[in-house]
Residue, then its C-alpha position, 0 to 999 in steps of 0.5 A: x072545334x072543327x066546323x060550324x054550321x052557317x045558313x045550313x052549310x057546313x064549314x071547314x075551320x081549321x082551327x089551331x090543336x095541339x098536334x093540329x093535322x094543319x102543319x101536317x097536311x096539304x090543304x085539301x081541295x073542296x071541289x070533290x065535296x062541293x057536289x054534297x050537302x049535309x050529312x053526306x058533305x061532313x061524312x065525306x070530310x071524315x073520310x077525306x081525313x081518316x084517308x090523308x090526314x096524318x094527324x087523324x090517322x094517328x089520333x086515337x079513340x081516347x084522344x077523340x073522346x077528349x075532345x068529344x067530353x071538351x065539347x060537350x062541356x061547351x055545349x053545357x056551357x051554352x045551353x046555362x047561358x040561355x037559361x041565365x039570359x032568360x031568367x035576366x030577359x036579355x035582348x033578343x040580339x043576344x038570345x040569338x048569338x047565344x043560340x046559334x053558338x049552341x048550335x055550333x057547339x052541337x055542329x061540333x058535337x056531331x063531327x067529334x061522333x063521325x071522327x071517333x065512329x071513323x077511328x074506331x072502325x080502323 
């Protein structure tokens, strides 16, 4: 949804939402995050977000949860289609691509947790 993980690296995406926080806000700056990494970096993002964003301030538990079932209904999918592609013993090229989709899916998994654990502290 929002990020996904590239060489261990989180990445910022700004993907296009209904009600997307990019036609709402500037765009941040990285260079206060660029110090952190991992755990830290995303849980900086969150808080960035929950402090200037207004699409995030206005968003609510019920809409995070949305997107969080939206989510993991990906993930779901993701992990069928490794199944389905060991049963066919597809390539190894593609058992990889599917496996790092997941892992962006789990990516997008834990970020939807951070932002309603954000939202439901307000």
């Amino acid at each position: 949804m929002f990020y996904t993980s590239v060489s261990g690296e989180t990445k910022f995406q700004n993907k296009q939402l209904k009600g997307s926080p990019s036609r709402h806000m500037k765009t941040p700056t990285r260079a206060h995050h660029q110090g952190l990494r991992g755990r830290e970096r995303l849980q900086n993002v969150v808080s960035c977000l929950g402090k200037s964003c207004p699409w995030t301030k206005s968003i609510t538990s019920e809409d995070m949860l949305r997107y969080l079932e939206s989510e993991v209904h990906e993930l779901r999918e993701e992990i069928l289609d490794i199944k389905s592609n060991a049963v066919h013993n597809a390539a190894k090229e593609e058992s990889v691509s599917v496996t790092n989709a997941m892992v962006s899916e789990l990516g997008d998994i834990i970020f939807d947790v951070l932002m309603l654990e954000m939202i439901l502290r307000r």
